[in-house]
C-alpha positions, -999 to +999 in steps of 0.1 A: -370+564-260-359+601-256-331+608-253-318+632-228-287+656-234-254+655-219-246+686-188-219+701-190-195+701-160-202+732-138-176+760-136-159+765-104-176+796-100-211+780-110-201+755-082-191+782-057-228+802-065-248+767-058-232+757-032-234+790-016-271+795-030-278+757-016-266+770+020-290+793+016-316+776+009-303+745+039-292+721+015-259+704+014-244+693-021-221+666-035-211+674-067-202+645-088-187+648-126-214+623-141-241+633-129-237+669-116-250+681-081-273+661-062-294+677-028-287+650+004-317+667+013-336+653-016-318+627-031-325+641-065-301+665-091-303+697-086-290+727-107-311+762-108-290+774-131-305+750-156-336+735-144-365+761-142-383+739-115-351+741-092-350+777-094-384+788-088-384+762-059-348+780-049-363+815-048-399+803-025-371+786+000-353+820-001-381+846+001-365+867-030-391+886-050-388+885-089-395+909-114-394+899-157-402+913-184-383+917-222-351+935-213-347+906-184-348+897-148-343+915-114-345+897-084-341+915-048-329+900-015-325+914+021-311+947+005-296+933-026-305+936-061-294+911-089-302+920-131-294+899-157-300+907-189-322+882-210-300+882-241-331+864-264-331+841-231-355+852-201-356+822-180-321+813-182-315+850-170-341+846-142-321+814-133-288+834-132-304+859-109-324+838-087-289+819-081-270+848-076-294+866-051-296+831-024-259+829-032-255+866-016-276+855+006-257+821+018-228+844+018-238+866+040-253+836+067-219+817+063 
């Protein structure tokens, strides 16, 4: 059986980026403290700022055009440009910034 590691509980401003980047996106969250943020939409967890697979599906529902290489990730958005740095970490920088751009983005529809 594999076993599968323990999340650690969102910051608040982690929870204020995905709920404003879920906004974005049109999905509602409920946050829970066991198992983290579910989508009503889908049922399912959902965290882009650790799951690869909920970020790139994040930034398609978005329209935000990414750019990577070795230094890190830059991801634009109706006017706004996010980089993060990929301190030995590219994807969980691309994560960061694909969360932050739908998050400007939410803000900006709210």
């Amino acid at each position: 059986m594999t076993k599968v590691a323990a999340r650690s509980a969102p910051t608040l401003e982690e929870k204020e980026l995905l709920d404003l980047a879920a906004f974005a996106a049109g999905y509602q969250l409920k946050y829970n403290h066991r198992d983290g943020f579910s989508a009503y939409d889908t049922g399912f967890g959902w965290n882009p700022l650790q799951h690869d697979g909920d970020a790139i599906e994040l930034a398609v529902k978005v329209d935000l055009w990414i750019s990577l290489d070795s230094t890190g990730a830059c991801v634009k958005a109706e006017g706004y440009n996010v980089t993060e740095p990929s301190n030995g970490n590219p994807a969980a920088a691309l994560r960061r910034a694909i969360v932050n751009a739908a998050a400007y983005i939410g803000e900006q529809a709210s």
